[in-house]
Biopython code that builds the backbone (N, CA, C, O; Angstrom):
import numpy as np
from Bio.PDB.StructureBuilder import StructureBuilder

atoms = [
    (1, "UNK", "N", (173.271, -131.571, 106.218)),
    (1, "UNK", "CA", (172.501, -130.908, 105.179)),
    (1, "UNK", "C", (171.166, -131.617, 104.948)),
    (1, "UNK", "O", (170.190, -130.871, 105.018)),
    (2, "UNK", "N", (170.898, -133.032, 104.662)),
    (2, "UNK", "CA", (170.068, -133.751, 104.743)),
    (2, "UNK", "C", (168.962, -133.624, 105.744)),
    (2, "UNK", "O", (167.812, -133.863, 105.377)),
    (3, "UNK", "N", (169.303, -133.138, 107.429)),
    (3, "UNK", "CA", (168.410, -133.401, 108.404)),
    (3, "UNK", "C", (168.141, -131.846, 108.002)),
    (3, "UNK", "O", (166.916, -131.740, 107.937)),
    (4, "UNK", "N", (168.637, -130.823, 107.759)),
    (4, "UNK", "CA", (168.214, -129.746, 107.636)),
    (4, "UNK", "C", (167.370, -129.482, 106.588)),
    (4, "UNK", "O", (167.143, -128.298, 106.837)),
    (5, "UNK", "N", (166.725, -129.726, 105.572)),
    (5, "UNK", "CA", (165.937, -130.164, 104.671)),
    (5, "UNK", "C", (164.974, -130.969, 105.129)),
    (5, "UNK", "O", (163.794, -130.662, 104.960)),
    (6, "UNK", "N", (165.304, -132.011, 105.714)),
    (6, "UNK", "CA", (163.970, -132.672, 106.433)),
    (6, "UNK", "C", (163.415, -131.762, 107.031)),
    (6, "UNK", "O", (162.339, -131.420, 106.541)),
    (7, "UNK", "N", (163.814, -131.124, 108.097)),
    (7, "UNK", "CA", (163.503, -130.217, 109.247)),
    (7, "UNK", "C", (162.647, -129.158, 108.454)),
    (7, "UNK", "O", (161.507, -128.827, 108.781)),
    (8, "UNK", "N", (163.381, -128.639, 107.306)),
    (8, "UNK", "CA", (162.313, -127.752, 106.977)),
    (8, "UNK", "C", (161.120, -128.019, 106.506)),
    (8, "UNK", "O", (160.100, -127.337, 106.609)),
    (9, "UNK", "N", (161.303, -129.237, 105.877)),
    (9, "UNK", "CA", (160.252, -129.498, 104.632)),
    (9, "UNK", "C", (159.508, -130.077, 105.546)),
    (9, "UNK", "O", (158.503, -130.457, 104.946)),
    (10, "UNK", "N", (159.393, -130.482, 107.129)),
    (10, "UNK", "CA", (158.727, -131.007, 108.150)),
    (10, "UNK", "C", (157.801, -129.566, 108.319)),
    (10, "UNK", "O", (156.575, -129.462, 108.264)),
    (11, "UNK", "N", (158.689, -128.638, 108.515)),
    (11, "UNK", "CA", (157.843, -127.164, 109.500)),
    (11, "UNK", "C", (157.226, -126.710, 108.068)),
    (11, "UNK", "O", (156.301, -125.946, 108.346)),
    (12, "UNK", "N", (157.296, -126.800, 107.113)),
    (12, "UNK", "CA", (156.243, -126.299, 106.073)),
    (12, "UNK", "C", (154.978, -127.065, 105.718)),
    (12, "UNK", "O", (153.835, -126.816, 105.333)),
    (13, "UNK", "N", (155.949, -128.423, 106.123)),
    (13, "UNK", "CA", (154.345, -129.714, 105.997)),
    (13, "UNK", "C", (153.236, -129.364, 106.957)),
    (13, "UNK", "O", (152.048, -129.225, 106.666)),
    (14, "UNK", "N", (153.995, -129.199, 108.571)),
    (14, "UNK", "CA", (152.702, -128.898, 109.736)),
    (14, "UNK", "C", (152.422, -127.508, 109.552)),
    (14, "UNK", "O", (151.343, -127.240, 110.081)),
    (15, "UNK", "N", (153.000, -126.440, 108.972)),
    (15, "UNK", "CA", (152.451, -125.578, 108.801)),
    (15, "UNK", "C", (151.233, -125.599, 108.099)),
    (15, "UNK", "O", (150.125, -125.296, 108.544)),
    (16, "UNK", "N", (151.616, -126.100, 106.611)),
    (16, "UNK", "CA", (150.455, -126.146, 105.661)),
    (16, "UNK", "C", (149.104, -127.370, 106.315)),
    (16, "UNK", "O", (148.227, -127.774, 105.550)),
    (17, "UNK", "N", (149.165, -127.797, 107.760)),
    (17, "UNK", "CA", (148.292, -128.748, 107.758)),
    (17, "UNK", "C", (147.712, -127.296, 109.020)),
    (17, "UNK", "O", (146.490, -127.285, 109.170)),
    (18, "UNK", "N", (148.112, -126.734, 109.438)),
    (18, "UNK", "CA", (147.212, -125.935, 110.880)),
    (18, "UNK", "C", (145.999, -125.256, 109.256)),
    (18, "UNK", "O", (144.774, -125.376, 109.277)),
    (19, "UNK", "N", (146.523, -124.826, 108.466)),
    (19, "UNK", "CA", (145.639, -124.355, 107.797)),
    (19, "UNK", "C", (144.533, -124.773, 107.086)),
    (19, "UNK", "O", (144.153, -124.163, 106.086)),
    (20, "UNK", "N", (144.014, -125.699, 107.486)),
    (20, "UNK", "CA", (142.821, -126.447, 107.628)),
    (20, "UNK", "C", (142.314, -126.619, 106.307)),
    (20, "UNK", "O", (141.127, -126.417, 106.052)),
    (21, "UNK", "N", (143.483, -127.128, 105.104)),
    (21, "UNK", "CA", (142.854, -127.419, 103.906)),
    (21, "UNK", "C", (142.269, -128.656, 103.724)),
    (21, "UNK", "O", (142.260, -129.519, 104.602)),
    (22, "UNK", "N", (141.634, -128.822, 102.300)),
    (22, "UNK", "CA", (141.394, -130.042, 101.977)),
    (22, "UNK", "C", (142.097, -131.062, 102.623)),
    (22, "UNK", "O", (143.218, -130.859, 103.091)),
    (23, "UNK", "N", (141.184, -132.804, 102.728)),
    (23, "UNK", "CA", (141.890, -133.809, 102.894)),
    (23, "UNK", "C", (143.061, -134.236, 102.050)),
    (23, "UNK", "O", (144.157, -134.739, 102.301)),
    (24, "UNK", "N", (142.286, -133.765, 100.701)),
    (24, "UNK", "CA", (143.043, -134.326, 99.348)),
    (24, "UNK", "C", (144.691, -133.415, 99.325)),
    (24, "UNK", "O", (145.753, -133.876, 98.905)),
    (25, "UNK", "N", (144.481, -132.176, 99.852)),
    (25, "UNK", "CA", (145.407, -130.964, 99.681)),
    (25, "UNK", "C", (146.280, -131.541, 100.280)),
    (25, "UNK", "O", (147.368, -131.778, 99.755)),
    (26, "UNK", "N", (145.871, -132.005, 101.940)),
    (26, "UNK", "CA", (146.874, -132.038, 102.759)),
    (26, "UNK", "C", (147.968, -133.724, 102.414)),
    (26, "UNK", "O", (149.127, -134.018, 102.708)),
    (27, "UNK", "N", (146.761, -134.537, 101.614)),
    (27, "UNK", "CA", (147.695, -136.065, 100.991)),
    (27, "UNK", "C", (148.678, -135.434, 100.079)),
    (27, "UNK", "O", (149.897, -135.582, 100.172)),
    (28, "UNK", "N", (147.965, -134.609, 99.051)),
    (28, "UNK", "CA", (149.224, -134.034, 98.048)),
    (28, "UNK", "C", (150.647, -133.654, 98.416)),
    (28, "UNK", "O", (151.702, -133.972, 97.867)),
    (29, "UNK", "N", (150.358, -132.694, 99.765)),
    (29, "UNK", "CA", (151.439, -132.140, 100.261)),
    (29, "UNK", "C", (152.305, -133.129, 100.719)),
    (29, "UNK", "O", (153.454, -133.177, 100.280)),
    (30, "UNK", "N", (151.845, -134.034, 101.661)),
    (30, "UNK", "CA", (152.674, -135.060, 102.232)),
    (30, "UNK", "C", (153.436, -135.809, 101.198)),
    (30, "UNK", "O", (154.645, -136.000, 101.331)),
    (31, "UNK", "N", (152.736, -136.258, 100.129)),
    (31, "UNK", "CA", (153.784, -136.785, 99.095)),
    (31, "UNK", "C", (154.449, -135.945, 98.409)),
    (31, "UNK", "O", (155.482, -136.323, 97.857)),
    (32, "UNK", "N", (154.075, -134.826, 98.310)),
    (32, "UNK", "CA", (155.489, -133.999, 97.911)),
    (32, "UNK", "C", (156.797, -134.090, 98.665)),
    (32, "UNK", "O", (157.925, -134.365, 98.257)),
    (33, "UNK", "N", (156.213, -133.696, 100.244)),
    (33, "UNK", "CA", (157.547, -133.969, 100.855)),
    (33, "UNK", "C", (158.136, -135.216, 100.976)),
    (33, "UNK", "O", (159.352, -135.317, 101.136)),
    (34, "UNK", "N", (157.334, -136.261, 100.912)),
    (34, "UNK", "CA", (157.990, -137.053, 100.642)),
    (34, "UNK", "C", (159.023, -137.587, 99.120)),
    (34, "UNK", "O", (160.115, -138.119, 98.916)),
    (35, "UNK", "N", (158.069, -137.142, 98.458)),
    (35, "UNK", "CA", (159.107, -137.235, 97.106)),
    (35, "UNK", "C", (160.268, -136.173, 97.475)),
    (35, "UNK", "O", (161.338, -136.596, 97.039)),
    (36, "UNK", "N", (160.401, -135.000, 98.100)),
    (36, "UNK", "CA", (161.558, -135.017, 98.248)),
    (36, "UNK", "C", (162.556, -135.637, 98.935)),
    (36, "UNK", "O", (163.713, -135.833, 98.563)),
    (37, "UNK", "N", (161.998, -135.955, 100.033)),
    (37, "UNK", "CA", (163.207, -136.829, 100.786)),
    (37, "UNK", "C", (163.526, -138.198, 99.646)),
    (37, "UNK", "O", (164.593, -138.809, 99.587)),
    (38, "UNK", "N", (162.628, -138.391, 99.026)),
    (38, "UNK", "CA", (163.363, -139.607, 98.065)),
    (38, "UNK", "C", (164.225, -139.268, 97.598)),
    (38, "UNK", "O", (165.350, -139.764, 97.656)),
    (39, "UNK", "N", (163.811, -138.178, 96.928)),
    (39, "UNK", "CA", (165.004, -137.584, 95.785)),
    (39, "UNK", "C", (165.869, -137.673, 95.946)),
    (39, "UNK", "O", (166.685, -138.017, 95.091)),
    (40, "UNK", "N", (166.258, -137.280, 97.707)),
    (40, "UNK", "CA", (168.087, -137.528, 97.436)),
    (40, "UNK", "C", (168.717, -138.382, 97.567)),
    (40, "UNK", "O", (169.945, -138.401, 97.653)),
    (41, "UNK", "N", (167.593, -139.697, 97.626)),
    (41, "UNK", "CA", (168.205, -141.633, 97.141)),
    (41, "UNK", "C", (168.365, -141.941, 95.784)),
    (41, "UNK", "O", (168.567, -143.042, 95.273)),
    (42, "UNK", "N", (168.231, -140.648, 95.168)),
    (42, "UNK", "CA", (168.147, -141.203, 93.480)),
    (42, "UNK", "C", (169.095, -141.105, 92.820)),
    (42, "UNK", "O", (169.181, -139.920, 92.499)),
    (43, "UNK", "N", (170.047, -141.777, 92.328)),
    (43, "UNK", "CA", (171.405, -140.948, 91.631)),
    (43, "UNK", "C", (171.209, -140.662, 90.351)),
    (43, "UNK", "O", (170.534, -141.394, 89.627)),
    (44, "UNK", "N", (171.931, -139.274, 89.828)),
    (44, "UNK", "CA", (171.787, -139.197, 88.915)),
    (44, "UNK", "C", (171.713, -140.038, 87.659)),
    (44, "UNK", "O", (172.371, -141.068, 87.511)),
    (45, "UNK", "N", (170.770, -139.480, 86.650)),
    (45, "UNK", "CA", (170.591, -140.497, 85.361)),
    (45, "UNK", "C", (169.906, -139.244, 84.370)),
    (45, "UNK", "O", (169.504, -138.094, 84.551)),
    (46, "UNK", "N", (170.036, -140.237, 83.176)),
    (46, "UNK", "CA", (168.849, -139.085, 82.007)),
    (46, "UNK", "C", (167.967, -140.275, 81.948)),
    (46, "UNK", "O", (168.185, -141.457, 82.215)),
    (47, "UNK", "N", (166.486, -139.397, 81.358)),
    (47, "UNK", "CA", (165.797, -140.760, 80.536)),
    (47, "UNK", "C", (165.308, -139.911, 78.925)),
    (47, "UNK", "O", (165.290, -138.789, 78.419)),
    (48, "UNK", "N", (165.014, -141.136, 78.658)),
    (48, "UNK", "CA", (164.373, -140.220, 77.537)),
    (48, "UNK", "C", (163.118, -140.706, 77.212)),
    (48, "UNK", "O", (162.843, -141.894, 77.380)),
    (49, "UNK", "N", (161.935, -139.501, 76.539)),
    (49, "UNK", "CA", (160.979, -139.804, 76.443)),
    (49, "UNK", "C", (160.581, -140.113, 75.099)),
    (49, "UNK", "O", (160.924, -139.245, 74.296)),
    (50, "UNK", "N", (159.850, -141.263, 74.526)),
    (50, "UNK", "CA", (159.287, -141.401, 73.469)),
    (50, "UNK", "C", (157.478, -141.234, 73.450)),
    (50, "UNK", "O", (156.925, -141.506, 74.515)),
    (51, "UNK", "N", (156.632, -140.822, 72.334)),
    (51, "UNK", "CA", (155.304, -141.056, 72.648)),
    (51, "UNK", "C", (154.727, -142.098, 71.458)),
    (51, "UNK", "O", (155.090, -142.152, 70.283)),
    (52, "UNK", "N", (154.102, -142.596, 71.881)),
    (52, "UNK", "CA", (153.384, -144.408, 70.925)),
    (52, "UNK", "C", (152.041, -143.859, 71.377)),
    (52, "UNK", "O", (151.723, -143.220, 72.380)),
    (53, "UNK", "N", (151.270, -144.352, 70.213)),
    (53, "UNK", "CA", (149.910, -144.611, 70.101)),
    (53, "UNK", "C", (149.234, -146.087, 70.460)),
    (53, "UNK", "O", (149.321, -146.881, 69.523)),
    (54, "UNK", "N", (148.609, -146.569, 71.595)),
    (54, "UNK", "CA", (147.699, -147.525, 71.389)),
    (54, "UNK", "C", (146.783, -147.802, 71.056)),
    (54, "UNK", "O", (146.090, -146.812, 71.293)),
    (55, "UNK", "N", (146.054, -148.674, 70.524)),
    (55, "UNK", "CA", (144.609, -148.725, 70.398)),
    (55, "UNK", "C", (144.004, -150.229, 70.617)),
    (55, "UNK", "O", (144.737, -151.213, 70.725)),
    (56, "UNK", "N", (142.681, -150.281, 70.665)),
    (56, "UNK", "CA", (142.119, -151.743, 71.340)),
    (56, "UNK", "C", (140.852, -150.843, 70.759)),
    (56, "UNK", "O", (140.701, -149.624, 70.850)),
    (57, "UNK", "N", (139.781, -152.065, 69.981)),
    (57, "UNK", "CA", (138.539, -152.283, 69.804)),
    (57, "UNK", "C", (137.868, -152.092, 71.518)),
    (57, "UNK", "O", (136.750, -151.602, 71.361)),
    (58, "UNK", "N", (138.118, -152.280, 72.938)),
    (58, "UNK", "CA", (137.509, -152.132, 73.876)),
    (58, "UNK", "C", (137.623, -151.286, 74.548)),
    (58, "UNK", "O", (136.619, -151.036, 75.215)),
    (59, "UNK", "N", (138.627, -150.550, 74.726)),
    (59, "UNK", "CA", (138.950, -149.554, 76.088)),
    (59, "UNK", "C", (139.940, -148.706, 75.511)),
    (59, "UNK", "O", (140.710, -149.111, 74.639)),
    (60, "UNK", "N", (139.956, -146.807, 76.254)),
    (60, "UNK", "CA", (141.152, -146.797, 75.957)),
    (60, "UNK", "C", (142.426, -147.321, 77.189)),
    (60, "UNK", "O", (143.650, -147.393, 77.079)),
    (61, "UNK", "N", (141.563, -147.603, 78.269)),
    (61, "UNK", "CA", (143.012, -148.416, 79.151)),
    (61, "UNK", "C", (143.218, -149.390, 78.776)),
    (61, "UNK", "O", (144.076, -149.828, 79.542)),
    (62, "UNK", "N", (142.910, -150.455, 77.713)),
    (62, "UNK", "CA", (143.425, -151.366, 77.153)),
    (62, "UNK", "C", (144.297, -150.467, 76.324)),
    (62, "UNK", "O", (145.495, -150.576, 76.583)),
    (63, "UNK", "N", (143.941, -149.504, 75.281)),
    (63, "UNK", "CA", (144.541, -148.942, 74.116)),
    (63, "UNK", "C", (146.180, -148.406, 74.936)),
    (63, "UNK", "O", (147.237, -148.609, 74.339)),
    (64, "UNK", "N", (146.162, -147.859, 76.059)),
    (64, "UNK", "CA", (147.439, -147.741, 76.922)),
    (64, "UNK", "C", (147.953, -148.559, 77.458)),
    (64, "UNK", "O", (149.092, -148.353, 77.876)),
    (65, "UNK", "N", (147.411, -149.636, 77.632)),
    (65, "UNK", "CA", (147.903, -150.672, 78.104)),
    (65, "UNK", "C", (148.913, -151.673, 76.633)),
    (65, "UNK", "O", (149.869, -152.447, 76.605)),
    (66, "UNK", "N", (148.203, -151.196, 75.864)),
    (66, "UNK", "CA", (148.888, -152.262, 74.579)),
    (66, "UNK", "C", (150.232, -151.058, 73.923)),
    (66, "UNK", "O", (151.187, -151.302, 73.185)),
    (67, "UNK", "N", (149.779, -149.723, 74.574)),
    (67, "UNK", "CA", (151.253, -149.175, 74.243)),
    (67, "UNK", "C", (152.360, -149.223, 74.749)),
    (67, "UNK", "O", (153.433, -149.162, 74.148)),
    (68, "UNK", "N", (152.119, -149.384, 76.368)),
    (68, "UNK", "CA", (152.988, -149.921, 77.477)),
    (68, "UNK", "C", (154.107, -151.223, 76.720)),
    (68, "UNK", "O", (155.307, -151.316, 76.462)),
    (69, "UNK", "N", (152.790, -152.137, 76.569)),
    (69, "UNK", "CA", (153.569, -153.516, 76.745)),
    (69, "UNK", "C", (154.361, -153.697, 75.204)),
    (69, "UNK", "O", (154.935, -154.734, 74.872)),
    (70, "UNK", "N", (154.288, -152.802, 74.587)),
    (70, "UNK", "CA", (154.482, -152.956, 72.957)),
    (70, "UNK", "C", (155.773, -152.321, 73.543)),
    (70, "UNK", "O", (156.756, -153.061, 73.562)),
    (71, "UNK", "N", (155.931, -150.933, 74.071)),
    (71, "UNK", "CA", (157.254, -150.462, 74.285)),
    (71, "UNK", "C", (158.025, -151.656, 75.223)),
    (71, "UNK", "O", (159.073, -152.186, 74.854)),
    (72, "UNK", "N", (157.360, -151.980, 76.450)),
    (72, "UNK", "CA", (158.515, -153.231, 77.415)),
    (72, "UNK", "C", (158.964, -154.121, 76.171)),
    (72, "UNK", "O", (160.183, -154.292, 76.182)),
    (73, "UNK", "N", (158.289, -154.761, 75.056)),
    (73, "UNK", "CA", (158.994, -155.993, 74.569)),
    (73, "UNK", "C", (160.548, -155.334, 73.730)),
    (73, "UNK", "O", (161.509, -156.088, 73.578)),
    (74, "UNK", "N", (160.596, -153.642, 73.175)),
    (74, "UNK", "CA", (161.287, -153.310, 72.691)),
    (74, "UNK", "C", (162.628, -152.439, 73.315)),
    (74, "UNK", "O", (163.629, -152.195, 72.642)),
    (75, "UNK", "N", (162.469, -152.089, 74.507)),
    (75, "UNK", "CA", (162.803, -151.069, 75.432)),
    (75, "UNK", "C", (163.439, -151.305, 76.447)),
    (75, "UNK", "O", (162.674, -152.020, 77.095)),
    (76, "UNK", "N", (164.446, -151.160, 77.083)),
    (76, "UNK", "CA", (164.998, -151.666, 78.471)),
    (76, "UNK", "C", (164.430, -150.682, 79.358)),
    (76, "UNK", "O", (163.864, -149.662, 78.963)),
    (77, "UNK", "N", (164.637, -151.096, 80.899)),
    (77, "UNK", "CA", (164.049, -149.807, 81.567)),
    (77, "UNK", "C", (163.552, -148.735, 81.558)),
    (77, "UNK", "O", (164.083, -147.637, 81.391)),
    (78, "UNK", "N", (162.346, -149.042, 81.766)),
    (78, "UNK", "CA", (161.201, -148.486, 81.224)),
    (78, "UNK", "C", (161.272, -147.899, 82.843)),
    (78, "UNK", "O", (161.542, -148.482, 83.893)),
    (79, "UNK", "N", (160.840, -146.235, 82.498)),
    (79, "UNK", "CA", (160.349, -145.963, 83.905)),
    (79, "UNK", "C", (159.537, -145.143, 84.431)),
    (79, "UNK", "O", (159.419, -144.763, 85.596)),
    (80, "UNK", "N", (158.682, -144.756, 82.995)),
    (80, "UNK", "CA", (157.000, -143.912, 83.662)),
    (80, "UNK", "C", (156.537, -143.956, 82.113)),
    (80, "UNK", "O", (156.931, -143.710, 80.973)),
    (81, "UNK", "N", (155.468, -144.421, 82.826)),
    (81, "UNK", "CA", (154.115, -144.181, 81.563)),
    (81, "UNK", "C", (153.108, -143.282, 81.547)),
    (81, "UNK", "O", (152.111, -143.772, 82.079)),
    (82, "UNK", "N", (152.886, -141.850, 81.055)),
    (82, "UNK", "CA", (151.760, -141.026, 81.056)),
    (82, "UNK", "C", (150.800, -140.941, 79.984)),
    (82, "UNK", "O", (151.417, -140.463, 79.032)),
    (83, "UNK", "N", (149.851, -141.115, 79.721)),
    (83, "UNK", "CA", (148.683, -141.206, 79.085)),
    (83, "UNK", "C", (148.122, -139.319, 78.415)),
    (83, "UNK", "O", (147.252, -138.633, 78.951)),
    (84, "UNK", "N", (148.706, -139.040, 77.536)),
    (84, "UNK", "CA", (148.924, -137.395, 77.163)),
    (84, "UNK", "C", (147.437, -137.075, 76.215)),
    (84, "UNK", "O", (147.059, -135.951, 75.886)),
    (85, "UNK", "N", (146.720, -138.415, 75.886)),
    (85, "UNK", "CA", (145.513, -137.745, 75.203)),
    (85, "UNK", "C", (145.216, -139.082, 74.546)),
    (85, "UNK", "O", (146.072, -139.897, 74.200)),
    (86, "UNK", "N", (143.388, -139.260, 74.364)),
    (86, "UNK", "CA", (142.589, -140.219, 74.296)),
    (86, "UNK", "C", (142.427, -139.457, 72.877)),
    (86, "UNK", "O", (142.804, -138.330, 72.555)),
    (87, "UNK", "N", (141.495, -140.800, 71.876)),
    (87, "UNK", "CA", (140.817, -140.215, 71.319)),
    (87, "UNK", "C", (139.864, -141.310, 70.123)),
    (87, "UNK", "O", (140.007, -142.473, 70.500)),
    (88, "UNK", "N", (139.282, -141.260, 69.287)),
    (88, "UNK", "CA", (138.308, -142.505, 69.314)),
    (88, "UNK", "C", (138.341, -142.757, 67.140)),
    (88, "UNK", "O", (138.111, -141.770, 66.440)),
    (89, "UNK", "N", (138.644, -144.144, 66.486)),
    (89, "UNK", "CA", (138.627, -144.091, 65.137)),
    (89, "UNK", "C", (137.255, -144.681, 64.914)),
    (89, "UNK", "O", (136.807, -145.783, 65.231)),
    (90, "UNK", "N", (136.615, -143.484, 64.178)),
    (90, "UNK", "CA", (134.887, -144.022, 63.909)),
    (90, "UNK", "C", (135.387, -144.394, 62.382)),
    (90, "UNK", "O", (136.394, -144.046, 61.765)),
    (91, "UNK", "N", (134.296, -145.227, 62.029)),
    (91, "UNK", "CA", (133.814, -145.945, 60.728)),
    (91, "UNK", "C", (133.235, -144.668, 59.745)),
    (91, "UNK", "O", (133.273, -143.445, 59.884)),
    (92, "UNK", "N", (132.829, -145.322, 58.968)),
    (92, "UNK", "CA", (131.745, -144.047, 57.484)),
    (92, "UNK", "C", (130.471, -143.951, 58.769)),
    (92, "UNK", "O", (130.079, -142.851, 59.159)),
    (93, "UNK", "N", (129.996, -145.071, 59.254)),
    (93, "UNK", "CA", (128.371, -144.808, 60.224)),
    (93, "UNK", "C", (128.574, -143.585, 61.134)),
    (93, "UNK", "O", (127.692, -142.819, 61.523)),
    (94, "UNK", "N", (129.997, -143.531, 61.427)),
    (94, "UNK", "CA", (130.081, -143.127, 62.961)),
    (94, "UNK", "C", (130.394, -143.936, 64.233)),
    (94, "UNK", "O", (130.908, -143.382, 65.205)),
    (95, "UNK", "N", (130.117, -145.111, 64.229)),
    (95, "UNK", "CA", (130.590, -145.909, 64.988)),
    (95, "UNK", "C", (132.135, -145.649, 65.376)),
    (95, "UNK", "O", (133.014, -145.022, 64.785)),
    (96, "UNK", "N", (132.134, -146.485, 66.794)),
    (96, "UNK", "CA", (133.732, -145.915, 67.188)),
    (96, "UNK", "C", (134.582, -147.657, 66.449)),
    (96, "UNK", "O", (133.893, -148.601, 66.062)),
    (97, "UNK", "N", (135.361, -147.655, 66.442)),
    (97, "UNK", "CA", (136.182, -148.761, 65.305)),
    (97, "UNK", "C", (136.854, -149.283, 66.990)),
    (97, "UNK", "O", (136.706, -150.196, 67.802)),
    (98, "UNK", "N", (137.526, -148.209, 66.840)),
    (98, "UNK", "CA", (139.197, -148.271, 67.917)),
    (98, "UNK", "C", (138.873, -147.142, 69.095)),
    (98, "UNK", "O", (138.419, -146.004, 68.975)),
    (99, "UNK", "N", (139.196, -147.734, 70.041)),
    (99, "UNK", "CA", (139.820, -146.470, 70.872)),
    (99, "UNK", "C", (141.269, -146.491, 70.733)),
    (99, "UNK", "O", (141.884, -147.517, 70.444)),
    (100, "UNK", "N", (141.965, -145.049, 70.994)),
    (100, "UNK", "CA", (143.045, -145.141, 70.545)),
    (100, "UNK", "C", (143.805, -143.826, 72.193)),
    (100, "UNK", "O", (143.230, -142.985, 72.884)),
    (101, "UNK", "N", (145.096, -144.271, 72.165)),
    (101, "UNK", "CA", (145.349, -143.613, 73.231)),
    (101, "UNK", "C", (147.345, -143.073, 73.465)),
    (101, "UNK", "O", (148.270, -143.885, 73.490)),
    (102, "UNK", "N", (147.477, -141.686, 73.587)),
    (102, "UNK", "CA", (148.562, -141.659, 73.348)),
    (102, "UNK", "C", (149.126, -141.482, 74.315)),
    (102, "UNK", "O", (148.687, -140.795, 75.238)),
    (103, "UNK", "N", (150.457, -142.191, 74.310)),
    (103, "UNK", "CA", (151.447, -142.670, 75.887)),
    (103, "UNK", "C", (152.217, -142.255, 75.406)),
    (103, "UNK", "O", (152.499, -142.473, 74.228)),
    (104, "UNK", "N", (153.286, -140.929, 76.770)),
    (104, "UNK", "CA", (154.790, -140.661, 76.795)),
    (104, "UNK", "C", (155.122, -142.148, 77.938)),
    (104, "UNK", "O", (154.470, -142.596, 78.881)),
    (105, "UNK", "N", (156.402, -142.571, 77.322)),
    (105, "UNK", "CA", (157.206, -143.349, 77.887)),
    (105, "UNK", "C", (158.245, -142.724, 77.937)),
    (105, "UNK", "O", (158.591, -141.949, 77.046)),
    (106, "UNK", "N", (159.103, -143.024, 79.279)),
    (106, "UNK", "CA", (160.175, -142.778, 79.373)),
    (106, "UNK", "C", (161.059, -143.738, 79.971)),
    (106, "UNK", "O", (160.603, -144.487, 80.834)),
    (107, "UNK", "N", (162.164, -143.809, 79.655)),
    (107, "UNK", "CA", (162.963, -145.254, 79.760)),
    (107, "UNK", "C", (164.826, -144.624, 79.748)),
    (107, "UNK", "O", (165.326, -143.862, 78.921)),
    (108, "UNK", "N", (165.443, -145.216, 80.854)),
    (108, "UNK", "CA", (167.026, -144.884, 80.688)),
    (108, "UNK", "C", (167.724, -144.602, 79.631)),
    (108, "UNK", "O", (167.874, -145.488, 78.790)),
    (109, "UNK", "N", (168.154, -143.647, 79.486)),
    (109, "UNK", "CA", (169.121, -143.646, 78.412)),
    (109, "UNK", "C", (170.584, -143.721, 78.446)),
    (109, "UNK", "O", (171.436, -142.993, 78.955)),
    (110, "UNK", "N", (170.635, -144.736, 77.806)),
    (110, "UNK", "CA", (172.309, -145.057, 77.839)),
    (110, "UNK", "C", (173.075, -144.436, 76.093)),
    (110, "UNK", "O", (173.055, -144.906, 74.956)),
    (111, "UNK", "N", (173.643, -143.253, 76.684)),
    (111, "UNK", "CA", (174.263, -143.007, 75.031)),
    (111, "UNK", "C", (175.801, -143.472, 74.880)),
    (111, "UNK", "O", (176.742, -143.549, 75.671)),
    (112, "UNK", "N", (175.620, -143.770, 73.397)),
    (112, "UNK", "CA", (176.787, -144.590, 72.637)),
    (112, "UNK", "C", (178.184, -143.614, 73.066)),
    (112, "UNK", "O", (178.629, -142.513, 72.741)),
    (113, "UNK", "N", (178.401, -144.247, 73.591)),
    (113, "UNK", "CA", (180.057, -144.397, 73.940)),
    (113, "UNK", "C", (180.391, -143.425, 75.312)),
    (113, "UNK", "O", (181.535, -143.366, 75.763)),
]
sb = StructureBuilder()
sb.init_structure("model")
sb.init_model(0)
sb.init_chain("A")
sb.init_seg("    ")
for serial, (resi, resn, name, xyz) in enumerate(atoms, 1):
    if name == "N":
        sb.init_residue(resn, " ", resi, " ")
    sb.init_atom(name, np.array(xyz, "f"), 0.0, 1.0, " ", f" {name:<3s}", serial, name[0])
structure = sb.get_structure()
């Protein structure tokens, strides 16, 4: 079942490459198929997602970066960080104060009992 899935997801990969798309198109595709062949090394699990706000006076990839590491000190297996929306805390002037930046985390879930 496995090689038969490869096999296909092979003849749709060189298919989609005779058709002379983008460079970028044809990288996308390849890691698709490759994320599938991962997939079926993955055993089942849930995760669950939480979303945290960061923020940092300098950056908002600092401001995601300080939401990251705020969730690792609280969180066991941690296992994707997406960045769902930026956005900036000005003063009375207008000045920006904070950048501020909001992260889905998602991390294993182990439920009680």
């Amino acid at each position: 079942m496995a090689t038969e899935t490869r096999r296909s997801a092979m003849v749709i990969y060189r298919t989609m490459l005779c058709l002379w798309e983008p460079v970028w198109l044809r990288a996308r595709i390849r890691a698709l198929v490759h994320a599938l062949e991962a997939k079926k090394n993955i055993p089942d699990s849930v995760s669950k997602v939480i979303e945290l706000v960061g923020s940092s006076p300098e950056s908002w990839e600092k401001a995601a970066a300080n939401a990251v590491v705020k969730a690792a000190e609280h969180l066991r297996d941690l296992r994707i960080a997406a960045v769902a929306d930026f956005d900036m805390l000005l003063n009375d002037e207008g000045n920006v104060e904070a950048y501020r930046a909001k992260v889905k985390v998602s991390f294993k879930y182990e439920g009680a009992g």
